[in-house]
LOMIRO-114345 format. One record per residue: residue in three letters; x, y, z of N, C-alpha, C, O in turn. Coordinates in Angstrom, 3 decimals, padded with zeros to 6 digits. Example, Ala and Ser with C-alpha at 12.3 -4.5 7.8 and 13.67 -1.06 7.14 Angstrom:
REM LOMIRO-114345
  aa      n.u      n.v      n.w     ca.u     ca.v     ca.w      c.u      c.v      c.w      o.u      o.v      o.w
 ALA  013.190 -005.690  007.800  012.300 -004.500  007.800  013.200 -003.300  007.800  014.236 -003.319  008.465
 SER  012.850 -002.250  007.080  013.670 -001.060  007.140  012.900  000.030  007.870  013.409  001.138  008.039
//
This chain:
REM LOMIRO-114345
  aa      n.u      n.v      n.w     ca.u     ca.v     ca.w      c.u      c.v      c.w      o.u      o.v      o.w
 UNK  014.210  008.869  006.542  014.757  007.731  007.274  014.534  006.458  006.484  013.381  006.046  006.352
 UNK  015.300  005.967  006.081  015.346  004.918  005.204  015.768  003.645  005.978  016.481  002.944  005.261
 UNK  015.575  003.150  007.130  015.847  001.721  007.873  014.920  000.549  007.168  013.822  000.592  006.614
 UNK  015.662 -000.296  007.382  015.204 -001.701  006.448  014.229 -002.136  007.203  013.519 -002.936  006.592
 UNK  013.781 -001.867  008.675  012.668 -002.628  008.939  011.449 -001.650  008.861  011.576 -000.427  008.799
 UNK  010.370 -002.252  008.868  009.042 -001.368  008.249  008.646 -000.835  009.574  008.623 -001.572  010.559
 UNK  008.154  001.145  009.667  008.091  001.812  010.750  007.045  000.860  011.388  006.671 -000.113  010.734
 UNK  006.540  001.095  012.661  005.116  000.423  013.637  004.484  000.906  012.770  003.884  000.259  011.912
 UNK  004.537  002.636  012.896  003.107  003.402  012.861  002.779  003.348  011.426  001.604  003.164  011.110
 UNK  003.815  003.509  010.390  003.363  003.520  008.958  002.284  002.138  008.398  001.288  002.161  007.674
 UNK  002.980  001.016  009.078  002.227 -000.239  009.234  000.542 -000.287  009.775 -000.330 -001.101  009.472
 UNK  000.476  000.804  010.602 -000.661  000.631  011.677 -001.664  001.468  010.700 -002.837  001.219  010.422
 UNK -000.703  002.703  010.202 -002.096  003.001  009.210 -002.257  002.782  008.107 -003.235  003.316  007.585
 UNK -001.390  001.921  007.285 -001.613  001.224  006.491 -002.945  000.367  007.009 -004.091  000.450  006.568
 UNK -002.450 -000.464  008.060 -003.469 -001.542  008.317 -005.229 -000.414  008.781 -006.138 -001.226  008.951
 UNK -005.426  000.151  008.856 -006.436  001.179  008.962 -006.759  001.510  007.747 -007.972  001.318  007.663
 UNK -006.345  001.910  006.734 -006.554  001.964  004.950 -007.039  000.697  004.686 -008.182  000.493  004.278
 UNK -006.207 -000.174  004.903 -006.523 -001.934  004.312 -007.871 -001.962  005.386 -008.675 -002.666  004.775
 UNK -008.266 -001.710  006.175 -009.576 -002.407  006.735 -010.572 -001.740  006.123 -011.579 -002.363  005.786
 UNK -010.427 -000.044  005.820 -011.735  000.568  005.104 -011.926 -000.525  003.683 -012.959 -001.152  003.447
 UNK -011.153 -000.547  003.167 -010.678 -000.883  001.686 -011.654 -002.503  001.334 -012.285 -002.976  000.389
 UNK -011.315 -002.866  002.612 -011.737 -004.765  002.721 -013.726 -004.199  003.288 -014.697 -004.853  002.908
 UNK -013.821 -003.275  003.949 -015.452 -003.198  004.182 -016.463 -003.379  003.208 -017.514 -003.933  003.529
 UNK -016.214 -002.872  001.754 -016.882 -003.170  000.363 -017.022 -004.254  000.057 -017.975 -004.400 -000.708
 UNK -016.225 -005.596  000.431 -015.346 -006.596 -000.147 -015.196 -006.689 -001.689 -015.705 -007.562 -002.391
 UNK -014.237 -005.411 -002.212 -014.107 -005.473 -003.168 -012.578 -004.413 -003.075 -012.569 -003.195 -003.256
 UNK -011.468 -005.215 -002.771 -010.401 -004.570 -002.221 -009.927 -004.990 -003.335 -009.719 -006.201 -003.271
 UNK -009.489 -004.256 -004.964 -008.812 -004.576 -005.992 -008.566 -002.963 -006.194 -008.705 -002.034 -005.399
 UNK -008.078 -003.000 -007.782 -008.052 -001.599 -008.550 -008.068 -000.078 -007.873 -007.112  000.674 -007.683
 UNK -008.984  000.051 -007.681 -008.930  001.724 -007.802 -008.675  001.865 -005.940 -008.086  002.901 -005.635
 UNK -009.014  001.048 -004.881 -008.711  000.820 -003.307 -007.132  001.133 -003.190 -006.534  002.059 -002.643
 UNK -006.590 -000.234 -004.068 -005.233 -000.749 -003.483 -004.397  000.437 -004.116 -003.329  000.764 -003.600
 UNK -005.060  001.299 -005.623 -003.506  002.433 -006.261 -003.804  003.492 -004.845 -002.950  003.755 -003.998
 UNK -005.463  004.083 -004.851 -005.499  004.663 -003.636 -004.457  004.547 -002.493 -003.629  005.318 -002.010
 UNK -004.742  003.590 -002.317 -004.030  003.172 -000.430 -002.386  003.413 -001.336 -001.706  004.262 -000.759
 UNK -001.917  003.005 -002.197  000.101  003.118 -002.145 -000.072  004.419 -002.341  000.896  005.063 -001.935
 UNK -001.437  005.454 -003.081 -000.827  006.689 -003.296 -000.569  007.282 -002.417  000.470  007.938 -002.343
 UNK -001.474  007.213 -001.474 -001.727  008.157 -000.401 -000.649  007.383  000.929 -000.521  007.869  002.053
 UNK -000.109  006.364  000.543  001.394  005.881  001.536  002.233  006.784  001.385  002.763  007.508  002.229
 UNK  002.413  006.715 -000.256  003.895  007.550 -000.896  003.682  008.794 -000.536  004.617  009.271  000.108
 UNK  002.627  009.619 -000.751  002.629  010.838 -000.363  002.861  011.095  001.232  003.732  011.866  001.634
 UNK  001.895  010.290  002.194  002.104  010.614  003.771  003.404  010.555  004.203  003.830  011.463  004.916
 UNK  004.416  009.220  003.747  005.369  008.953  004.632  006.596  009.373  003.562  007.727  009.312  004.044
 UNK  006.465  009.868  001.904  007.619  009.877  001.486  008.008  008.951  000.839  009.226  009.004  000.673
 UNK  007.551  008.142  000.405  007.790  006.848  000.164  008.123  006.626 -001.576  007.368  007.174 -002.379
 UNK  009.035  005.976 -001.960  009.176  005.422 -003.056  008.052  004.342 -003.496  007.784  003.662 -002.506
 UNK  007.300  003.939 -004.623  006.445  003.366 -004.817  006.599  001.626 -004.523  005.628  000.886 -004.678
 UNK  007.450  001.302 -004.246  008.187 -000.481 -004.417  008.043 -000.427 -002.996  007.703 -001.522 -002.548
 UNK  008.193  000.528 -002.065  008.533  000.399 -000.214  006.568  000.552 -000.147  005.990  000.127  000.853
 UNK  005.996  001.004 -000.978  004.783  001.642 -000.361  003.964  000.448 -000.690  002.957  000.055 -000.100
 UNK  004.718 -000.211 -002.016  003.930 -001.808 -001.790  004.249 -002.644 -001.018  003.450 -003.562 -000.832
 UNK  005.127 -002.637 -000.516  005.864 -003.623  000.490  005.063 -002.803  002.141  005.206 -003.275  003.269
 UNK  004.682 -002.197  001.979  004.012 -001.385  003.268  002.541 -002.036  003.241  001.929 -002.385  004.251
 UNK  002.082 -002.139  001.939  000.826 -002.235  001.765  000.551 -004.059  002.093 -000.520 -004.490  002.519
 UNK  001.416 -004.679  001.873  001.325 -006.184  001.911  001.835 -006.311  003.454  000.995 -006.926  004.112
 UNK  002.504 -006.074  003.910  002.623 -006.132  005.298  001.805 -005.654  005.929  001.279 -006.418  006.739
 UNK  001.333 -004.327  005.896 -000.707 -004.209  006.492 -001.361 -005.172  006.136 -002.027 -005.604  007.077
 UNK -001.558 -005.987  004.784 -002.743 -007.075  005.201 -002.254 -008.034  005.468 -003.048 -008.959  005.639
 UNK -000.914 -008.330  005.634 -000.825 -009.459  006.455 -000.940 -009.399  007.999 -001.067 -010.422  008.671
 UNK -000.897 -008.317  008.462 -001.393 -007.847  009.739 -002.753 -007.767  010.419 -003.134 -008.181  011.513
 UNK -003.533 -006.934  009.181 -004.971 -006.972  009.004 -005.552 -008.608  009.098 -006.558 -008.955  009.717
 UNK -004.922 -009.221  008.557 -005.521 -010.675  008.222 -005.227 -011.668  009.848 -005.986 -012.424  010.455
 UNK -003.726 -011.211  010.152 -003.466 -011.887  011.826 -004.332 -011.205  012.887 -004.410 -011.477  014.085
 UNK -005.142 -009.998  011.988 -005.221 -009.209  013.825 -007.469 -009.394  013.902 -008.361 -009.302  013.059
 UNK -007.434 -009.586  014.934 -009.120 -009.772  014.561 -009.764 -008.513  015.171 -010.908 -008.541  015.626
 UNK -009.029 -007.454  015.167 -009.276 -005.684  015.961 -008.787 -005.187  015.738 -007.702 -005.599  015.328
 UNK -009.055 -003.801  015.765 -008.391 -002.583  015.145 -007.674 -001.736  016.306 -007.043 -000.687  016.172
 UNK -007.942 -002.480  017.510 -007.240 -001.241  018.783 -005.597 -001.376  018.899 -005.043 -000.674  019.745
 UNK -004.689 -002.379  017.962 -003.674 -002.493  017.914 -003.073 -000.983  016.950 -002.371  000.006  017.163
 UNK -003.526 -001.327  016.303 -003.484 -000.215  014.633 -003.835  001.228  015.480 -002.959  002.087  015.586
 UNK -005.179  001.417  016.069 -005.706  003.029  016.537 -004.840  002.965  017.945 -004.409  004.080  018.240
 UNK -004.578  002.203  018.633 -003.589  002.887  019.899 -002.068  003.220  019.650 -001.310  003.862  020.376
 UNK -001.784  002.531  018.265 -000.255  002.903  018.104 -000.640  004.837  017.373  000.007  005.850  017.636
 UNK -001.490  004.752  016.747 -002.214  006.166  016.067 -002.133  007.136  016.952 -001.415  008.136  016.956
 UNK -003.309  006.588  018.065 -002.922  008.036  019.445 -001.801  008.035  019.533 -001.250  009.077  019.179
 UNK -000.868  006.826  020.066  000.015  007.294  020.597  001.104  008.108  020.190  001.702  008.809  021.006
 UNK  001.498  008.055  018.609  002.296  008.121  017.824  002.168  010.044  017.510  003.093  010.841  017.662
 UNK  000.840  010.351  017.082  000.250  010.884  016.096 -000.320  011.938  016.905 -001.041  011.617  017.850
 UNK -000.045  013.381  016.608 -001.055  014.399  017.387 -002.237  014.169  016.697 -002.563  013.142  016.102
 UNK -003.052  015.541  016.867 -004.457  015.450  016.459 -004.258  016.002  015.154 -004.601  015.020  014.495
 UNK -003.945  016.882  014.298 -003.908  017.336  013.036 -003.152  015.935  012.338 -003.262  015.886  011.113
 UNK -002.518  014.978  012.885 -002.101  013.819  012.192 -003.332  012.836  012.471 -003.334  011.806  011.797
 UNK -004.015  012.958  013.064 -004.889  011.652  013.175 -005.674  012.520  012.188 -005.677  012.010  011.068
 UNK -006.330  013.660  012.264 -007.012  013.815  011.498 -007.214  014.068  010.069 -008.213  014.410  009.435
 UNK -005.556  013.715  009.597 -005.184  013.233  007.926 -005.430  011.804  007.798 -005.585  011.213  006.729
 UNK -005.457  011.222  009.118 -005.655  009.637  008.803 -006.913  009.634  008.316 -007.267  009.069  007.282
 UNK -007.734  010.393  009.206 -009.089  010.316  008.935 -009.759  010.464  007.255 -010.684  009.935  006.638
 UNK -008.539  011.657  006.917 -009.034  012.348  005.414 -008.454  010.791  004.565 -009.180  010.326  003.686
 UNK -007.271  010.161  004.882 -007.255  009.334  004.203 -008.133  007.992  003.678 -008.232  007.381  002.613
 UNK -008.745  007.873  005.105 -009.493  006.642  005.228 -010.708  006.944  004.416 -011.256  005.939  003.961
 UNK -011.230  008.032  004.143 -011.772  009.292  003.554 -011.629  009.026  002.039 -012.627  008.948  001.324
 UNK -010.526  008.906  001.618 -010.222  009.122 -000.069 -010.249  007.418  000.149 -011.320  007.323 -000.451
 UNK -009.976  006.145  000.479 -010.310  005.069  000.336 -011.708  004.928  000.049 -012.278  004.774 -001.031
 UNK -012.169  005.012  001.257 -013.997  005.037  000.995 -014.197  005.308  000.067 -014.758  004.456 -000.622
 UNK -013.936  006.419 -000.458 -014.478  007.446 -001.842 -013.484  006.464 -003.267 -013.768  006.640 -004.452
 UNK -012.563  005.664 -002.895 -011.945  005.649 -004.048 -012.686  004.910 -005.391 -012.074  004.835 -006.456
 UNK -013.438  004.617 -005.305 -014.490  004.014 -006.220 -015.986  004.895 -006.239 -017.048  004.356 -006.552
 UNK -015.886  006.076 -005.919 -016.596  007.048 -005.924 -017.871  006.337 -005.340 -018.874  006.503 -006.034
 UNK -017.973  005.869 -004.639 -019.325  005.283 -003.482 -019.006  005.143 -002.329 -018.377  004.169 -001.916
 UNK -019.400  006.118 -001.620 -019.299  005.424  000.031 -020.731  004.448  000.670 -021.880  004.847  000.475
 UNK -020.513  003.495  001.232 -020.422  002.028  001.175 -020.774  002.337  002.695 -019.862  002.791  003.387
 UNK -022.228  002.095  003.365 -022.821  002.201  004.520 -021.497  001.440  005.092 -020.542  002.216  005.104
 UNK -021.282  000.570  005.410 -020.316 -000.108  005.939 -019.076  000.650  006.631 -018.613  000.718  007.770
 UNK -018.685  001.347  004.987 -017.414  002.219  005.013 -017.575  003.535  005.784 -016.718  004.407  005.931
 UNK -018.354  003.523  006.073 -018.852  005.196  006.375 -018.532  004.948  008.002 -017.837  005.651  008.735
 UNK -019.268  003.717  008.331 -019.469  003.169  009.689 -018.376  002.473  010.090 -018.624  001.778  011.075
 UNK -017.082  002.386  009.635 -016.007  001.786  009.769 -015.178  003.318  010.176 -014.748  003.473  011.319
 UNK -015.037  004.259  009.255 -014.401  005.531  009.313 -014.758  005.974  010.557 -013.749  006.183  011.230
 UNK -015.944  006.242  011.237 -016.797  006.834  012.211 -016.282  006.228  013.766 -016.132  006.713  014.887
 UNK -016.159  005.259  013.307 -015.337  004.128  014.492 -013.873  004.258  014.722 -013.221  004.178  015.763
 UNK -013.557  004.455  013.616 -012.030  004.678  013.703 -011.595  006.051  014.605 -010.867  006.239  015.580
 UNK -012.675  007.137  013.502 -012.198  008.044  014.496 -012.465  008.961  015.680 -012.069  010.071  016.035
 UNK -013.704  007.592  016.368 -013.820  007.843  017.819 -012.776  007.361  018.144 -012.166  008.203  018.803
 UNK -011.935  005.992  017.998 -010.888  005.452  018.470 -009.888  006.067  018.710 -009.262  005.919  019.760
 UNK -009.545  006.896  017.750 -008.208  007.605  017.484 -008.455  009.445  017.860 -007.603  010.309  017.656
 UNK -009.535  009.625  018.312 -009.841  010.560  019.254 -010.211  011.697  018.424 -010.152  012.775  019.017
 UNK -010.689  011.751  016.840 -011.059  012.887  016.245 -012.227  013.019  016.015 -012.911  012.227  015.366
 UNK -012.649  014.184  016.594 -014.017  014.797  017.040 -015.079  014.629  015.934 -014.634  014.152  014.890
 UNK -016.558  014.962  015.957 -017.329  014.592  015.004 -016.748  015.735  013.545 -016.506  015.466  012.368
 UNK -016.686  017.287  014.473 -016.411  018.318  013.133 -015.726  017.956  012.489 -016.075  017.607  011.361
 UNK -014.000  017.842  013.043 -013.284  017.327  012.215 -013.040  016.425  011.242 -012.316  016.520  010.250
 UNK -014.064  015.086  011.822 -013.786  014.070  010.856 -014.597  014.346  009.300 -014.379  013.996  008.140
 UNK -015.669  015.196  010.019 -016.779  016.102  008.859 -015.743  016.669  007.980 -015.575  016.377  006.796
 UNK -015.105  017.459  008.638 -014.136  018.751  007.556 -013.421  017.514  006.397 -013.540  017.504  005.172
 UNK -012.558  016.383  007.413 -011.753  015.856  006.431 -012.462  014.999  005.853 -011.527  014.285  005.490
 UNK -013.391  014.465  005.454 -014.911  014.048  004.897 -014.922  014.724  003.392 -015.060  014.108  002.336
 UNK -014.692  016.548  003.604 -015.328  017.035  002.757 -013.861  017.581  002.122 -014.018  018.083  001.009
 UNK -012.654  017.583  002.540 -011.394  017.757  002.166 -010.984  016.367  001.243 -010.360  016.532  000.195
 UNK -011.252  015.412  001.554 -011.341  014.185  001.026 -011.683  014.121 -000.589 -010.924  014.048 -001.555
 UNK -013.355  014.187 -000.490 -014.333  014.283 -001.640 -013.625  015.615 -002.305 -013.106  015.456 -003.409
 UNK -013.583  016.715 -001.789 -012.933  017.626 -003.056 -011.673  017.699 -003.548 -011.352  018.659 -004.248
 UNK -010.507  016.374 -003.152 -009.703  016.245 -004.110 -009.780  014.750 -004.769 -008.776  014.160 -005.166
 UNK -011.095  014.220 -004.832 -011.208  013.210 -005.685 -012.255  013.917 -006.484 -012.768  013.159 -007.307
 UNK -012.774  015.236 -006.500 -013.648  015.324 -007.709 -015.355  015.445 -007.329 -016.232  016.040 -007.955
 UNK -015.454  014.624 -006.032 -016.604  014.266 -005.661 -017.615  015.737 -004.671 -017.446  016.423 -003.663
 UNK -018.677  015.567 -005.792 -019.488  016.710 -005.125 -020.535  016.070 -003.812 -021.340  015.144 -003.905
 UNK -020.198  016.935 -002.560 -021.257  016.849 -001.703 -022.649  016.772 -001.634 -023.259  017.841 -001.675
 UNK -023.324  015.656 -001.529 -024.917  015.388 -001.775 -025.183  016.376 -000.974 -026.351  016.685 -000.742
//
């Protein structure tokens, strides 16, 4: 579906990527290729729409002072095997600088009580995450 205006939901988890990303405060390089890769891959996306996705999440991120805008469009949108790729995504952000970042950990954990994915699961996609960035389990 190629419509000129930008989807809600692609926006909403964009803006959920952009908030892990900003918890480090060090949202440059290896965060921002992260967050368009893992756009282009979720929604299909050509790389020029997935930046234009990505700048419209933080301009959202930056208007919104909460995240229950972003996680209620998620439930609503999104079964549970889709929330719980959000989760793996928010997942490969954290990790994208190969440190997870007390902050980040505690940002993810929040999210996905919000968005309704259970402790196992968010564990599994935790560890689905880390083994396609390379990263071995402490």
């Amino acid at each position: 579906s190629s419509s000129k205006s930008l989807d809600s939901l692609q926006v909403a988890v964009a803006a959920l990527l952009v908030e892990a990303a900003r918890m480090d405060d060090h949202f440059e390089g290896p965060e921002r290729q992260t967050i368009e890769r893992l756009l282009m891959e979720r929604f299909d996306l050509p790389v020029d729409a997935a930046s234009l996705l990505l700048r419209s999440a933080e301009v959202e991120v930056a208007r919104s002072t909460q995240l229950f805008p972003f996680t209620s469009l998620t439930v609503k949108r999104l079964d549970e095997a889709e929330r719980a790729r959000v989760i793996e995504m928010l997942w490969e952000v954290a990790y994208a600088d190969g440190v997870l970042d007390p902050q980040e950990d505690m940002l993810v954990r929040r999210i996905a009580g919000l968005i309704h994915v259970p402790d196992r699961v968010r564990g599994e996609a935790r560890l689905r995450a880390m083994a396609r960035l390379g990263i071995t389990p402490q």
